[in-house]
C-alpha positions in Angstrom: 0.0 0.0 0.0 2.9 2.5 0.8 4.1 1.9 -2.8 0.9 3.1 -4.2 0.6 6.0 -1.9 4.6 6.6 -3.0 3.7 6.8 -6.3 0.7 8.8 -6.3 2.1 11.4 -4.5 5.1 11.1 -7.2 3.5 11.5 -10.2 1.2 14.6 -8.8 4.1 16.8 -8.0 6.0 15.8 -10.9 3.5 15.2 -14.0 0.9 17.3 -12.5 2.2 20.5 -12.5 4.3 19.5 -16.0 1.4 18.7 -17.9 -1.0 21.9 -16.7 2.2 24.6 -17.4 2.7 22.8 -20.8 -1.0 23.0 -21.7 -1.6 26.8 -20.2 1.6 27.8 -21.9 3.4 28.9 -18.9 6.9 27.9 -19.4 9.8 29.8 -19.9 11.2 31.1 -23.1 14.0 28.8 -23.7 12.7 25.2 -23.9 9.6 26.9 -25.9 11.8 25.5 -29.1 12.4 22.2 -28.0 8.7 21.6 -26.7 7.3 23.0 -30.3 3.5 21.7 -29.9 3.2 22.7 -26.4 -0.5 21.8 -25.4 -0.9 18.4 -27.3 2.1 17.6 -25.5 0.4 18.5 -22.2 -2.4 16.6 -23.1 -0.4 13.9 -23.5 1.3 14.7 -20.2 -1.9 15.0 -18.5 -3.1 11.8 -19.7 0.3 9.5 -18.8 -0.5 11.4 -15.3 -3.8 10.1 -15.3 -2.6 6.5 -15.4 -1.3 7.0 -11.8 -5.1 7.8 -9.8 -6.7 5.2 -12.4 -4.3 2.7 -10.8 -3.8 3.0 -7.6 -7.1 4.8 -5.9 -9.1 1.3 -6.5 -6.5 -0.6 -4.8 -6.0 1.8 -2.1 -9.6 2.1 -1.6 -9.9 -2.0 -1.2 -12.1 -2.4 -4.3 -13.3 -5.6 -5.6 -10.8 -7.5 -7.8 -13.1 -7.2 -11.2 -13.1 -3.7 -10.6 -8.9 -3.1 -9.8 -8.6 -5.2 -13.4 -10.9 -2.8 -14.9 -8.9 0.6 -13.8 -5.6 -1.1 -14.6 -7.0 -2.2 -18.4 -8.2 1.5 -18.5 -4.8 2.6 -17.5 -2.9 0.8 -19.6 -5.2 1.9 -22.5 -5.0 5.8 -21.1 -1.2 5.5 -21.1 -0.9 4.3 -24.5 -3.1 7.0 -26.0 -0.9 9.5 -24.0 2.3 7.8 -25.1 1.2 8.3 -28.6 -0.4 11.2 -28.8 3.0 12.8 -26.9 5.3 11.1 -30.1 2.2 11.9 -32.5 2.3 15.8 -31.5 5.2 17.3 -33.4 4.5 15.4 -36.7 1.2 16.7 -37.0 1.9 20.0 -36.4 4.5 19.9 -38.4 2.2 18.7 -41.0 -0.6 21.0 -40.6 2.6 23.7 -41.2 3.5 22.6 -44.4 
């Protein structure tokens, strides 16, 4: 149980806060380059944070075992539409730019 309390607490100061500056636009001028498509990024972020809560609060919260599998399929499927959606981001903008 500590683990999953570890990592929820993780990923909301890390991802959290990443993910809502990236998709507000408030980051400083510098890594603007690098991070071209800034808010599909943070979308993206957003959703890989979502995987965290989706996991861990049915288990914390001593849920059935039908219902645990369900929030772990739905995370897995939540992280890999944030996974590619993150990698997807630049191409299509770049795309839509030429």
């Amino acid at each position: 149980m500590n683990w999953h309390w570890t990592g929820l607490v993780f990923f909301s100061l890390t991802l959290l806060p990443a993910g809502l500056a990236l998709v507000t636009g408030r980051i400083p001028r510098r890594p603007r380059y690098w991070l071209a498509p800034m808010r599909p990024r943070g979308w993206g972020v957003l959703a890989l944070y979502a995987v965290a809560p989706l996991d861990a609060v049915p288990r914390l919260a001593d849920a059935p075992s039908l219902i645990v599998l369900v929030a772990a399929a739905a995370a897995g499927v939540v992280a890999a539409v944030g996974c590619t959606y993150t990698a997807l981001a630049p191409r299509r903008t770049r795309n839509a730019t030429s």
